[in-house]
C-alpha positions in Angstrom: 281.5 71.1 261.0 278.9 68.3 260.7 279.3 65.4 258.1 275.8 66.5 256.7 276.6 69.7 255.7 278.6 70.4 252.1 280.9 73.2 252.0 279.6 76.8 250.5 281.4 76.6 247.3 279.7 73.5 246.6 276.4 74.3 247.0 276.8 76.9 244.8 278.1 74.7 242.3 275.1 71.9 243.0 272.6 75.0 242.4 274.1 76.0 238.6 274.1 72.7 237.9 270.5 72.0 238.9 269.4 75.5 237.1 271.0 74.5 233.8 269.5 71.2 234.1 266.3 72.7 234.5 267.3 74.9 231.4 267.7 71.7 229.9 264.7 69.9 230.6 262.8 73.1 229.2 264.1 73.4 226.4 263.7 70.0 225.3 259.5 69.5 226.5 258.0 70.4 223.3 260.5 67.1 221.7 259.6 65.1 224.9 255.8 65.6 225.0 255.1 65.0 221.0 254.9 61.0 220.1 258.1 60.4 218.5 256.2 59.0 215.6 254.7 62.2 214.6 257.7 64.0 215.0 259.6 62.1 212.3 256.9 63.0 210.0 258.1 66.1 209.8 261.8 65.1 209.4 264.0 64.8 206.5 265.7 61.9 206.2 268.9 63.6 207.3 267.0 65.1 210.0 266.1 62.2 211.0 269.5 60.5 210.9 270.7 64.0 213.0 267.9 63.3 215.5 269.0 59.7 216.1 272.4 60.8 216.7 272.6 63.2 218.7 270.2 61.1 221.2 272.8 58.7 220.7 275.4 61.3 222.0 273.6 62.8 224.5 272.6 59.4 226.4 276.3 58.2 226.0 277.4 61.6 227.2 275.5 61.4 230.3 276.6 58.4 231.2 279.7 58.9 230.2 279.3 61.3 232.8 278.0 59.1 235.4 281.0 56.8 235.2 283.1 59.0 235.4 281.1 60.6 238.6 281.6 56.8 240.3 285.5 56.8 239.9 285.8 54.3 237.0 288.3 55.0 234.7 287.5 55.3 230.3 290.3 54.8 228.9 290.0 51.6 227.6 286.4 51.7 228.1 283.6 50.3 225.3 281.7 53.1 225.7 284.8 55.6 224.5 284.6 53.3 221.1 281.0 53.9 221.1 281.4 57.6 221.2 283.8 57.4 218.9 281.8 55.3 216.6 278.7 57.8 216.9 281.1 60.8 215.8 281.9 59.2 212.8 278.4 58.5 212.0 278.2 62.5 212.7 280.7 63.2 210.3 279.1 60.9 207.7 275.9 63.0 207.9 277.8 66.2 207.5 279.2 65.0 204.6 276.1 63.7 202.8 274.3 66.8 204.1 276.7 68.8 202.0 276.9 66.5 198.9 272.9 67.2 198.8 273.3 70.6 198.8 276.1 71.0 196.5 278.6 72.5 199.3 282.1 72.3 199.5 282.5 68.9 202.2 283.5 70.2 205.3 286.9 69.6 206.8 288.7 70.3 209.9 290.2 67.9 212.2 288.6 64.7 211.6 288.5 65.5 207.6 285.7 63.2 206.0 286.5 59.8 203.9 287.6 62.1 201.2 288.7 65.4 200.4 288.0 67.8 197.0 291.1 69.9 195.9 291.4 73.3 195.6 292.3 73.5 192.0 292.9 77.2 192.2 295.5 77.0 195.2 297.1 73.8 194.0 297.8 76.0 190.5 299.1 78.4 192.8 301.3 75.9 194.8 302.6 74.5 191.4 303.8 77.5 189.5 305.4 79.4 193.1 307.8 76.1 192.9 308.4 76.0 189.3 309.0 79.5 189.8 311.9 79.1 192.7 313.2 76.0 190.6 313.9 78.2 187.7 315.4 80.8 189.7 317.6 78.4 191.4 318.5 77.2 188.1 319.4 80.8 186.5 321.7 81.3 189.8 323.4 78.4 189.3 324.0 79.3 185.9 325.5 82.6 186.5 327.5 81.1 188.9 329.0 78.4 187.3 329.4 81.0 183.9 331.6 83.3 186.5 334.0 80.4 187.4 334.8 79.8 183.9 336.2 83.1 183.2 
């Protein structure tokens, strides 16, 4: 086997990559080949703020990916904090997005900087305890009227 020629598996692998890339790059031309300016015109300001990160994202992703292509190791790595940073951002949006539209926030794994409670499930919560409380209590009274007699 020559040095020149790559293995059969990864050809194949080189090919889907190139196809979805090409999947990619059409599906983004219509954003690519309108001025940027004119395409915020037509943006909300959250839409906006959405648009700036996730180009954010996507540029850090890919070379996230290109690092990690040339062997060097992330873990410690500005541009994980930078990521990080951008997803915060992310989750910032979110939650403005649904304070505009009078949603519940969303939650989840990273929850946002604050949470509503579910009054209806915390009422819930409360009177299932009081309720075990007072039946703990009621045992213990019967038991302790059976030892005296």
């Amino acid at each position: 086997m020559s040095d020149d020629v790559l293995p059969e598996e990864m050809v194949q692998v080189f090919y889907n990559y190139h196809e979805t890339l090409k999947s990619v790059e059409n599906l983004l031309e219509p954003y690519l080949n309108l001025p940027l300016d004119e395409m915020y015109e037509t943006l909300t300001p959250i839409e906006q703020a959405k648009s700036e990160l996730i180009t954010a994202y996507a540029v850090n992703s890919l070379y996230w990916s290109f690092l990690t292509t040339q062997g060097i190791k992330l873990e410690g790595h500005p541009l994980k904090k930078e990521m990080e940073r951008i997803q915060m951002y992310m989750r910032k949006v979110k939650l403005v997005e649904s304070t505009l539209k009078n949603e519940r926030p969303p939650t989840g794994h990273n929850p946002p900087t604050y949470q509503t409670i579910d009054k209806y499930a915390a009422d819930r919560f409360i009177k299932r305890t009081l309720g075990k409380e007072k039946n703990l209590r009621d045992e213990k009274g019967e038991e302790e009227g059976s030892e005296e007699t």
